[in-house]
DOTI-186978 format. One line per field, with one value per residue (C-alpha): residue number from 1; residue in one letter; x, y, z. Coordinates in Angstrom, 2 decimals, padded with zeros to 5 digits. Example, Ala and Ser with C-alpha at 12.3 -4.5 7.8 and 13.67 -1.06 7.14 Angstrom:
BEGIN
pos c(1/2)
code c(A/S)
xx c(012.30/013.67)
yy c(-004.50/-001.06)
zz c(007.80/007.14)
***
This chain:
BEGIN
pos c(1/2/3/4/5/6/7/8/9/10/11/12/13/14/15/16/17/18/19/20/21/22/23/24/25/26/27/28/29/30/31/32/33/34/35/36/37/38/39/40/41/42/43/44/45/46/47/48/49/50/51/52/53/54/55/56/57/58/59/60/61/62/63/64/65/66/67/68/69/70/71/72/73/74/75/76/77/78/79/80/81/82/83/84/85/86/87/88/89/90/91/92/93/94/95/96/97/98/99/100/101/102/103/104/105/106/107/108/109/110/111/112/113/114/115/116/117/118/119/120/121/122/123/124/125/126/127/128/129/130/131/132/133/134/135/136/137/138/139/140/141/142/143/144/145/146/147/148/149/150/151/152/153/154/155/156/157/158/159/160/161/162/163/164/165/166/167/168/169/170/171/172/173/174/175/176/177/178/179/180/181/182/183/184/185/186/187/188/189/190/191/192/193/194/195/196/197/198/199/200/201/202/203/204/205/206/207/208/209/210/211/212/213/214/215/216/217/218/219/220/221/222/223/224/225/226/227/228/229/230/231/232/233/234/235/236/237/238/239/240/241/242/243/244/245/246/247/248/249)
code c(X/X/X/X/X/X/X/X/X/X/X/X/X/X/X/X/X/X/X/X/X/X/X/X/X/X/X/X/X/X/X/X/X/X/X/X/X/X/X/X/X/X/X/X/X/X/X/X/X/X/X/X/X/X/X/X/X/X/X/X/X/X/X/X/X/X/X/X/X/X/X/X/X/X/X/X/X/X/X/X/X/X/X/X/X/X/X/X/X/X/X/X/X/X/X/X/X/X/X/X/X/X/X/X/X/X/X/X/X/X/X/X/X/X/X/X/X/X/X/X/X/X/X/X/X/X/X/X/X/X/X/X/X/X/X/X/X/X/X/X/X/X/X/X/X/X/X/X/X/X/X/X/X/X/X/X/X/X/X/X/X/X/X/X/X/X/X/X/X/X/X/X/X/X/X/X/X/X/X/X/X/X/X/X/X/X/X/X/X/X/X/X/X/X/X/X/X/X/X/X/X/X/X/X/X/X/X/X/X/X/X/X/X/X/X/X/X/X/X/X/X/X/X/X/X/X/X/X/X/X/X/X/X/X/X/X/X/X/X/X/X/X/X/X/X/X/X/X/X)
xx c(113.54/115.37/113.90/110.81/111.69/112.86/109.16/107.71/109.69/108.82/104.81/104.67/105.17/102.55/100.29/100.66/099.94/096.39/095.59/096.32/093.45/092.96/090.77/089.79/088.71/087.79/090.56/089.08/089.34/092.94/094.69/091.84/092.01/095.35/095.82/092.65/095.21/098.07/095.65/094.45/097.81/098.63/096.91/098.54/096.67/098.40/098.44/095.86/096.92/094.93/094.58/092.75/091.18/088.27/085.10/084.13/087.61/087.42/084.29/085.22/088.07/085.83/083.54/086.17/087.62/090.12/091.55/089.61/088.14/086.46/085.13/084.67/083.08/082.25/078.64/076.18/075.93/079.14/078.66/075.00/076.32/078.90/076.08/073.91/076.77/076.26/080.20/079.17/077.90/074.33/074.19/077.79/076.83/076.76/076.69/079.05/080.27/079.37/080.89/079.82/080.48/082.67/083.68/087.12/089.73/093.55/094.20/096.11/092.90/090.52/086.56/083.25/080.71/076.41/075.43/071.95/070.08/070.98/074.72/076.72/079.12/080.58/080.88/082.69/085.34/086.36/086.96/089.11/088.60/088.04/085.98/088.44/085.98/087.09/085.25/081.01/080.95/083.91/084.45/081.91/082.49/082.00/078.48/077.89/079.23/077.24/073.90/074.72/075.47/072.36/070.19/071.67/071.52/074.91/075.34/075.11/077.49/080.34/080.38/083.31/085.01/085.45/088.57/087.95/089.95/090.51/090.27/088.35/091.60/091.92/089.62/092.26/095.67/094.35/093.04/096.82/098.74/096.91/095.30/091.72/089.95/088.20/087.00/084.60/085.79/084.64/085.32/087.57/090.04/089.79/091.02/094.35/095.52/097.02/096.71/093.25/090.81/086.79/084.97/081.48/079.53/076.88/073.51/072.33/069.76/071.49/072.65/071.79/073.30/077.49/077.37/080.36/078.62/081.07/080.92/082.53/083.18/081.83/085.31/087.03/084.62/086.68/087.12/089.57/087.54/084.41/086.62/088.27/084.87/083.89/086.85/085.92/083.01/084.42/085.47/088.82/087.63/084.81/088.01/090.01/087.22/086.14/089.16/089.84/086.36/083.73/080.74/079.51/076.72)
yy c(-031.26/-029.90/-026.44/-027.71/-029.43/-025.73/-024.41/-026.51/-026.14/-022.42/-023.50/-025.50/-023.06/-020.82/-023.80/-024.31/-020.93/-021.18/-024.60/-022.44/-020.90/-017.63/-017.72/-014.11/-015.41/-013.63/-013.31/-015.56/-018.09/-017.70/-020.84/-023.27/-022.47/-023.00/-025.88/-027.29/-025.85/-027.97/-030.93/-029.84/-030.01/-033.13/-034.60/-033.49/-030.18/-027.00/-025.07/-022.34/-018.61/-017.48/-014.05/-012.93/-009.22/-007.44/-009.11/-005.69/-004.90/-008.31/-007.96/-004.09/-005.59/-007.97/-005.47/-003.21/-006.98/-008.79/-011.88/-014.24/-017.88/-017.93/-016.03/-016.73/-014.18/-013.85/-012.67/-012.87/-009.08/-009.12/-012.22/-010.49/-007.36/-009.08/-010.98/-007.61/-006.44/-009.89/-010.81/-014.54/-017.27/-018.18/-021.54/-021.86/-020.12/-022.24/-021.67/-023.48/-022.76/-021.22/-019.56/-018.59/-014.91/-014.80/-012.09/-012.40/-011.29/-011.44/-015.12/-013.43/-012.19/-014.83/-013.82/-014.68/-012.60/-013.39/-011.96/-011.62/-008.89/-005.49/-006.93/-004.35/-003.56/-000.67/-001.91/-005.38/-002.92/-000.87/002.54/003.11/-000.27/-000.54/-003.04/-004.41/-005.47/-005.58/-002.39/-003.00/-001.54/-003.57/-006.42/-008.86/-010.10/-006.20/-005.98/-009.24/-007.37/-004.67/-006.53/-008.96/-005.58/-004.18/-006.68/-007.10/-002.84/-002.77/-000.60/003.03/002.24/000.60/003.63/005.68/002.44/000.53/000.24/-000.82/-003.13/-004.06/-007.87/-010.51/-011.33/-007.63/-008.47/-010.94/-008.87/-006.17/-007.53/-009.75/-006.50/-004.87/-002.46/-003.32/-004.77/-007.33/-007.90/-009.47/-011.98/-015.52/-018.59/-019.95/-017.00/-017.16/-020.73/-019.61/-017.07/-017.89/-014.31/-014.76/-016.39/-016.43/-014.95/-015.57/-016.75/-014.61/-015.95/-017.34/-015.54/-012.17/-011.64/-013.56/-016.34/-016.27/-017.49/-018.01/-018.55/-019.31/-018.91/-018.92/-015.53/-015.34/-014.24/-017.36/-019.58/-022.79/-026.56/-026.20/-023.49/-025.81/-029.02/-026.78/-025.52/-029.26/-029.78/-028.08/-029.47/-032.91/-034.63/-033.44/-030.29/-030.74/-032.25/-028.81/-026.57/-028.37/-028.23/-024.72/-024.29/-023.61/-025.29/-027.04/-027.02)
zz c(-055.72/-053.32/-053.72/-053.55/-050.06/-049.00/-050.25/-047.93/-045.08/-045.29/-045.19/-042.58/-039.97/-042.16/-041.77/-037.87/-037.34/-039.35/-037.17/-034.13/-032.47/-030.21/-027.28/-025.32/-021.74/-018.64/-015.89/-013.44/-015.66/-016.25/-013.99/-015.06/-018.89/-018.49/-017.61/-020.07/-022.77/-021.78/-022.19/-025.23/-026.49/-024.91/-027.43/-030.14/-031.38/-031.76/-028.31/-028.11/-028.23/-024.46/-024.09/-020.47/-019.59/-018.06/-019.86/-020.94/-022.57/-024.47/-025.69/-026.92/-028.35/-030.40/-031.54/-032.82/-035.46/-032.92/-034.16/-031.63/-032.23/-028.99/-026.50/-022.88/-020.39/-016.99/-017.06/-019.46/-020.31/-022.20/-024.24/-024.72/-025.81/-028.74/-029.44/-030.31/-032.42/-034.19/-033.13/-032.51/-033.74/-032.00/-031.67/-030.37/-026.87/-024.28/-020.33/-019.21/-015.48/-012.22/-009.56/-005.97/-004.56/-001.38/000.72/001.76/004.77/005.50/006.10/009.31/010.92/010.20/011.15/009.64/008.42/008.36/005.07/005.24/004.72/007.06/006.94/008.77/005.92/007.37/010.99/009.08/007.49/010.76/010.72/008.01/006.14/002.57/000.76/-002.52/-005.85/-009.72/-010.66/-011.29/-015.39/-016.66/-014.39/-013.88/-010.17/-009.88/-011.25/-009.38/-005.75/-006.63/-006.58/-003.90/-001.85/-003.11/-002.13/001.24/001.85/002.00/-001.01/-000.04/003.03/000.39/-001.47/-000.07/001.07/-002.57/-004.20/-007.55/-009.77/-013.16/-013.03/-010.89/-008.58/-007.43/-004.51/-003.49/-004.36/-003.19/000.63/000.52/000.00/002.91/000.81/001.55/004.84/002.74/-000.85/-002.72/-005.47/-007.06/-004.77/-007.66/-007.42/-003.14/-003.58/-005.52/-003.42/-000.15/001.79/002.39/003.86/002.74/005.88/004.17/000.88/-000.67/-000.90/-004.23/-004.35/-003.79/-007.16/-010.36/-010.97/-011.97/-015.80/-017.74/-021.41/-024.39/-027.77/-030.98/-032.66/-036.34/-037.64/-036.36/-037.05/-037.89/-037.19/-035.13/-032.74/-032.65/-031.27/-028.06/-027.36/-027.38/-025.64/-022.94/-022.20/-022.19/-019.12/-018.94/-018.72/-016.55/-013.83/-014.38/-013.71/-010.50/-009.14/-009.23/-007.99/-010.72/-010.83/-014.05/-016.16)
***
């Protein structure tokens, strides 16, 4: 008996490890999915492993057989491209928050900038400004900067000025350290950091529209994975996300 008590003892932790699941998220969602963790284990589930990158670099990671339940991405062209390598499971995608683009300053020196088309970019930065952005091919506030810019004609001026980054808060850490003039990051991420201030938004119709689609990966597949994605869609959720800034679908 008592040897089979000591069997079992040795399982359970075996067991709560299987019940436990791993989610690969995108950076900016980093405070949020926090926090819809902690509820999750509030009620009594086994607190998700989070792990929180570049898009690109999760998705690579996926590709190549990570251990990941879930997925969550900032743009749809890395969720697409796991997708093509047949990573997820289809009908698990779902869309489900926004973001707006802001351009940000030093909270010191406060100013506000009209970004409309023929926005002076280079006349906004000074002299010897620079222009702080997670870097276009792996990050996707990048790639969303880089169109916004684009579509504005701001692009070809921003060239020699960017300082690229590996995440979606570099636009932020970067301006705060002094580093940059400004930067160009989600409004979620301009709401956590306290050494800057957001000078302007980017037009909607500047760039496509910030997606964060989710997903369940085909190797982690399980119970488990399917209730936290339903979980966070739920209203408890929902509450998180708005409050760090993200819009909901």
């Amino acid at each position: 008996m008592r040897a089979m008590l000591l069997v079992c003892a040795l399982l359970l932790p075996m067991a709560a490890r299987a019940e436990s699941i791993t989610v690969f998220a995108a950076s900016s969602l980093k405070s949020a999915l926090t926090d819809v963790a902690d509820l999750w284990t509030k009620e009594g589930h086994t607190g998700p492993s989070l792990t929180f990158g570049a898009a690109a670099t999760l998705a690579q990671q996926i590709e190549q057989g990570a251990a990941a339940n879930i997925f969550a991405s900032s743009d749809k062209k890395w969720m697409d491209y796991v997708a093509d390598k047949q990573r997820i499971v289809p009908d698990s995608r779902k869309d489900l928050l926004g973001n707006d683009l802001v351009l940000v300053v030093p909270a010191g020196k406060p100013r506000q900038a009209a970004l409309t088309r023929g926005f002076d970019l280079a006349g906004f930065l000074g002299a010897d400004g620079r222009l702080a952005v997670g870097d276009p091919a792996t990050v996707g506030v990048g790639g969303y900067a880089e169109q916004a810019l684009r579509t504005l004609g701001s692009w070809e001026s921003a060239q020699n000025r960017l300082l690229k980054g590996d995440s979606a808060n570099a636009g932020t850490r970067l301006v705060e350290q002094g580093s940059a003039a400004a930067g160009i990051v989600y409004v979620s991420d301009a709401k956590l950091a306290n050494g800057v201030t957001i000078a302007g938004t980017f037009p909607a119709d500047s760039h496509d529209p910030v997606a964060y689609p989710f997903a369940v990966t085909k190797s982690g597949d399980t119970a488990d994975a399917r209730a936290f994605l339903a979980f966070l869609e739920g209203p408890q959720a929902r509450a998180v996300f708005v409050r760090y800034g993200f819009k909901v679908n």
